[in-house]
Residue, then its C-alpha position, 0 to 999 in steps of 0.5 A: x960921426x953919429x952914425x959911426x959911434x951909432x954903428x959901434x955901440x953894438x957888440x956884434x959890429x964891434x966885433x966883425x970891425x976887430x975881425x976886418x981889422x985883421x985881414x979882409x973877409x968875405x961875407x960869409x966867413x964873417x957871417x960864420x963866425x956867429x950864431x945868427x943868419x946870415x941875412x942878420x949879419x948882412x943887415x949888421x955889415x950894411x950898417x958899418x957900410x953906411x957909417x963908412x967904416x967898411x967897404x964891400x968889394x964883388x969879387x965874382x960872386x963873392x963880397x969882401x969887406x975891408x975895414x976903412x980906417x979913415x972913419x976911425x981916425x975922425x972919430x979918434x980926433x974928436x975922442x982926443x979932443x974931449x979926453x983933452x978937454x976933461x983932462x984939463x978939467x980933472x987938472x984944475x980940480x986937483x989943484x982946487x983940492x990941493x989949495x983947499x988942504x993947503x988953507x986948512x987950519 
């Protein structure tokens, strides 16, 4: 999961996995999408691949990328947790202050 969450901390990623999330693309139509070259988008789709969030398919000459949601949803599982977590924590704190007012002379 590190690498996943390593993987979107960067804008740009974050932005091709919204494009992906759409529909497929090619390389580059993605790579056209921003003001770099195509070698550094390469370098940003090889990083999504490795976290797994992507998956590059040849089609002849071409490489499509798909996003691969089962990634995502490992690491939503995990956000669940911990908004559980903090929530309850947040619960028992507002209950703590209410009982404080309610004690006040």
């Amino acid at each position: 999961m590190n690498g996943v969450f390593a993987a979107i901390s960067d804008p740009t990623r974050r932005a091709i996995l919204t494009h992906l999330g759409r529909r497929p693309a090619r390389v580059t139509d993605i790579a056209r999408r921003f003001p770099m070259s195509l070698n550094a988008v390469s370098k940003h789709l090889i990083v999504l691949e490795r976290a797994g969030l992507i998956e590059r398919e040849a089609q002849g000459r071409e490489r499509i990328c798909r996003l691969n949601a089962r990634r995502f949803r490992e690491a939503t599982l995990w956000m669940d947790g911990m908004r559980e977590f903090w929530e309850a924590r947040f619960d028992a704190l507002e209950a703590h202050i209410a009982r404080k007012r309610k004690a006040r002379p």
